[in-house]
C-alpha positions in Angstrom: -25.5 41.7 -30.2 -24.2 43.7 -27.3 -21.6 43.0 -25.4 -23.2 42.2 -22.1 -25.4 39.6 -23.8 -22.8 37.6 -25.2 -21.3 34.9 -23.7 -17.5 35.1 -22.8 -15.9 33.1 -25.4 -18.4 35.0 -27.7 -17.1 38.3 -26.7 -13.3 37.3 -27.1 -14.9 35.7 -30.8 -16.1 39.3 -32.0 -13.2 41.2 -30.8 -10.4 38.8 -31.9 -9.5 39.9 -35.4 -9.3 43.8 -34.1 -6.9 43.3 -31.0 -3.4 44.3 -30.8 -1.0 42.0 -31.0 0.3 41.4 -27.3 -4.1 41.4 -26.3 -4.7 39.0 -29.2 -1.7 36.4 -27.8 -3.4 37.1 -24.3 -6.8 36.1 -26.3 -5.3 32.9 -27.9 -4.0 32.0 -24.5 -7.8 32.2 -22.7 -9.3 30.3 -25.4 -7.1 27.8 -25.0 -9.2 27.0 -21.5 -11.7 29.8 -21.1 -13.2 28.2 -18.3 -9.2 28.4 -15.9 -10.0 32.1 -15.9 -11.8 31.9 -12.9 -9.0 30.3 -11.2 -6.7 32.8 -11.9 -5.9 36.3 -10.7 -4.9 39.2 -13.1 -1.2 38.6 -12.4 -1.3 35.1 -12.7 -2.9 35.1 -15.7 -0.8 37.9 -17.1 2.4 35.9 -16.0 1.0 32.9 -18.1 0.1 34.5 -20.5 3.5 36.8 -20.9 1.7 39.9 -21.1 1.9 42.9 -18.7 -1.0 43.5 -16.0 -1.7 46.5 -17.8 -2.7 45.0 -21.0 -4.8 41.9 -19.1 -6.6 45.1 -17.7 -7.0 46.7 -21.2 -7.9 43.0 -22.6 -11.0 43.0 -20.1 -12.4 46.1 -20.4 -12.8 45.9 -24.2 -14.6 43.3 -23.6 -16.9 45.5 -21.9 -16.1 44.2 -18.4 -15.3 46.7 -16.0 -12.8 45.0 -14.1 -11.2 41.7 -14.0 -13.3 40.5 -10.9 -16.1 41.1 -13.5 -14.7 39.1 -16.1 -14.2 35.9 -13.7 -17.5 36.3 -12.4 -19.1 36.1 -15.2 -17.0 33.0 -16.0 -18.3 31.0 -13.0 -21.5 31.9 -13.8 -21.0 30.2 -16.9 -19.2 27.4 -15.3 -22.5 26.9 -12.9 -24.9 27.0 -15.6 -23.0 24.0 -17.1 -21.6 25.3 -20.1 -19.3 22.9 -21.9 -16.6 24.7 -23.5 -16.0 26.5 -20.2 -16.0 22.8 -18.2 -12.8 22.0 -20.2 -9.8 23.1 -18.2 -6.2 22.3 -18.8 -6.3 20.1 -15.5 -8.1 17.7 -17.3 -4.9 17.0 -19.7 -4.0 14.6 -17.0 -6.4 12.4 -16.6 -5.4 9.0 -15.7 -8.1 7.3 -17.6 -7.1 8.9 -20.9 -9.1 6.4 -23.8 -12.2 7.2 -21.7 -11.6 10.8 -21.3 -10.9 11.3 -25.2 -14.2 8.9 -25.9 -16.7 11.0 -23.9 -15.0 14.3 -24.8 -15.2 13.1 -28.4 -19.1 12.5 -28.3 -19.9 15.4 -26.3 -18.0 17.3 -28.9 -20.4 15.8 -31.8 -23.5 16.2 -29.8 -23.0 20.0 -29.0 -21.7 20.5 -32.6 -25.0 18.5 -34.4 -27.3 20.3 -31.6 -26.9 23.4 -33.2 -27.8 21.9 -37.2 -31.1 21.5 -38.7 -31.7 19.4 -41.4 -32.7 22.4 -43.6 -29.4 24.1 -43.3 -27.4 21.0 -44.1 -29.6 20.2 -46.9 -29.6 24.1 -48.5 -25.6 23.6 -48.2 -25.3 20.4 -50.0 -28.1 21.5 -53.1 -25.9 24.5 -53.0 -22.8 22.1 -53.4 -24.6 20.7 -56.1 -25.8 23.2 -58.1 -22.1 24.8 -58.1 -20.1 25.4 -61.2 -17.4 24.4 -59.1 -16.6 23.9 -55.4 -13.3 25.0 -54.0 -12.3 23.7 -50.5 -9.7 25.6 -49.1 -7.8 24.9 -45.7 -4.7 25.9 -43.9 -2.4 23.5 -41.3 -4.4 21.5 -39.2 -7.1 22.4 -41.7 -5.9 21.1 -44.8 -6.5 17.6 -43.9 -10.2 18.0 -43.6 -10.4 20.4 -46.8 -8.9 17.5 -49.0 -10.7 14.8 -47.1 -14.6 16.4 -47.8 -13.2 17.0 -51.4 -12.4 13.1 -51.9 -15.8 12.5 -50.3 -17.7 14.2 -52.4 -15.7 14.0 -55.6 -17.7 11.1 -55.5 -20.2 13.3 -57.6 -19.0 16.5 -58.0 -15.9 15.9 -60.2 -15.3 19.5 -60.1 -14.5 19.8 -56.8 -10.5 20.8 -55.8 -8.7 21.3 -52.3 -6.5 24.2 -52.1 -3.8 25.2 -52.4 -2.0 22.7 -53.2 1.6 22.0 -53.4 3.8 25.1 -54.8 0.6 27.3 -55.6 -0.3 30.4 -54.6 -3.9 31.2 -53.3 -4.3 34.0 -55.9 -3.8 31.6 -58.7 -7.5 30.1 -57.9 -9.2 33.0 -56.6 -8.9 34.5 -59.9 -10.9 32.1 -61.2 -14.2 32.0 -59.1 -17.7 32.7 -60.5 -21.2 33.6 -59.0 -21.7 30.2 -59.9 -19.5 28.5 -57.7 -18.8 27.4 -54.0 -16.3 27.9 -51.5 -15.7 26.0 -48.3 -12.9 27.4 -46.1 -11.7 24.7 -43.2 -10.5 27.7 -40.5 -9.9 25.4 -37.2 -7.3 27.3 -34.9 -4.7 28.2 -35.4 -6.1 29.9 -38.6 -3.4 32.0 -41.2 -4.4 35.4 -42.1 -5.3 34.5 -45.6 -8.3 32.2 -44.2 -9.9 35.4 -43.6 -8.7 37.2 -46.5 -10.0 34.1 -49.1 -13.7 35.2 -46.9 -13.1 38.3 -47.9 -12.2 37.7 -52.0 -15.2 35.3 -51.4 -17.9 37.5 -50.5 -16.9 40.1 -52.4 -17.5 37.7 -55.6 -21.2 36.8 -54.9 -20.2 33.4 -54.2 -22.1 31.0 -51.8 -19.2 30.7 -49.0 -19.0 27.7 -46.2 -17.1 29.0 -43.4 -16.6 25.3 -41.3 -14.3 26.7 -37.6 -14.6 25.9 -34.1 -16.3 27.6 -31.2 -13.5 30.0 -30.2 -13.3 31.8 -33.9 -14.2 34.9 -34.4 -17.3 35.4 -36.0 -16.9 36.4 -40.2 -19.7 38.2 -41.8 -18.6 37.8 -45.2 -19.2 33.9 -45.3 -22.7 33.0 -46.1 -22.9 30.1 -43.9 -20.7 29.6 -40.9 -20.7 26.3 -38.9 -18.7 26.2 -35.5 -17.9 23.0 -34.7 -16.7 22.0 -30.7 -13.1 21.0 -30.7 -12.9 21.1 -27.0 -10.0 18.2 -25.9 -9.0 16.6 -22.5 -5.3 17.4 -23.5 -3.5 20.4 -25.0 -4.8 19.0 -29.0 -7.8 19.8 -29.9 -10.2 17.2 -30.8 -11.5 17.3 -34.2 -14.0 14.4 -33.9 -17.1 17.3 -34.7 -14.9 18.4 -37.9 -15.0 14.7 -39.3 -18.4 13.7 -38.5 -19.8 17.2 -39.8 -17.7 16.4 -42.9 -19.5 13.1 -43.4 -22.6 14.2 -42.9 -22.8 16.8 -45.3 -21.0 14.1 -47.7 -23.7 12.3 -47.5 -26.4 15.2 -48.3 -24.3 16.1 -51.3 -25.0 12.8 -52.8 -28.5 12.4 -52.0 -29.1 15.8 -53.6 -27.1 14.8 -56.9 -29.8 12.3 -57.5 -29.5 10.6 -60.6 -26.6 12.4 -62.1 -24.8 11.4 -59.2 -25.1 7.8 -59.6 -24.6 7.7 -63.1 -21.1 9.0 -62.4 -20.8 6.9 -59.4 -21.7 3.8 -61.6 -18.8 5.5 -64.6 -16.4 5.1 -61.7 -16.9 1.8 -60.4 -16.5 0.7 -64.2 -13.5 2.7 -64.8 -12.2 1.0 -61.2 -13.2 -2.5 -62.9 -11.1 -1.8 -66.1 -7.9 -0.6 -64.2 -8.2 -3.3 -61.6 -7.5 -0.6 -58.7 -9.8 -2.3 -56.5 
């Protein structure tokens, strides 16, 4: 896609992983609230951001805008056209009403994030889920709760399902052992490690059928065969993760329609085994 068709937060997206350091901390620092840009001018932003005005001017251009001015224009214009992720700014951390703030910034979050699903890609992911020799859910910091959260879900029927890593492993320890025949889910909400985009890498390079589940300001990965942004947007500086859970239950909830009756047969094997130990 070229430059000048994408929108801003998707040209910061394809450039991220390729920046230099001080331009990719500048990067971090407009994603946080794309939509402030507009507000600010090149030496505000650069003394927010702790960069130089130089490298604000370098960030711009290679993202093919001539000049700052440019780059906030095109901003508003966004801004006017109503798009969400833009609409977000950091003034809205201070919101008096906070529960309602956080409620509505919660559903708008799921709607925009199931707007862009079709029943035939979640239900190709979960009969891939299915079908897998394996599945292996991998997340990093804030990601790690989700990755062993979908694997408890849907350990319900695939009982060879693991979240990595975990405690005192190394990720090489369990790439090793991935097949063709397997799956890999990689949780990469920000702020993603390096190796989130190195497991992509190992991932692809195997054959492997690879969910990539992030938020709307990664940057894209071409490696992954499916990649689902989900929008994390908050009314404070945390970033809300109601999309993440909701997507997590949904496709949950495919993976056990598709395991059909080998599904419930193990579902009916754990209730029994529950019954014997008298867990619940």
């Amino acid at each position: 896609m070229q430059a000048a068709t994408r929108s801003f937060v998707g040209r910061i997206r394809s450039q991220l992983n390729e920046l230099p350091a001080t331009e990719r901390r500048l990067a971090e620092f407009v994603l946080d609230f794309p939509g402030d840009l507009s507000s600010y001018t090149g030496a505000e932003l650069a003394d927010l951001a702790n960069v130089s005005k130089a490298t604000v001017s370098r960030f711009v251009r290679r993202l093919g805008y001539p000049t700052y001015e440019e780059a906030r224009r095109h901003v508003r214009d966004e801004k006017q056209a109503g798009a969400a992720l833009l609409l977000s700014g950091a003034s809205k951390a201070a919101n008096a009403n906070a529960v309602e703030a956080h409620a509505n910034q919660g559903a708008q979050n799921l709607k925009g994030t199931f707007g862009r699903l079709s029943n035939g890609l979640v239900d190709e992911i979960a009969k891939a889920i299915v079908e897998a020799r394996q599945v292996f859910i991998f997340g990093f910091r804030s990601s790690q709760p989700f990755a062993s959260y979908f694997r408890w879900q849907i350990l319900q029927v695939c009982e060879r399902a693991v979240a990595l890593p975990g405690p005192g492993e190394t990720v090489g320890e369990h790439l090793a052992s991935i097949e063709p025949r397997d799956f890999v889910v990689v949780f990469g909400l920000r702020r993603r490690v390096p190796q989130t985009d190195a497991i992509l890498d190992y991932a692809g390079a195997t054959g492997v059928k690879t969910l990539y589940i992030t938020d709307q300001q990664a940057p894209e990965h071409r490696g992954a065969t499916w990649s689902i942004n989900c929008d994390t947007a908050a009314p404070g500086a945390l970033d809300n993760h109601v999309a993440v859970l909701g997507l997590c239950g949904l496709l949950a909830t495919k993976v056990l329609e598709h395991a059909g009756n080998r599904g419930r047969k193990r579902l009916s094997a754990i209730e029994a085994a529950h019954d014997h130990m008298g867990e619940l």
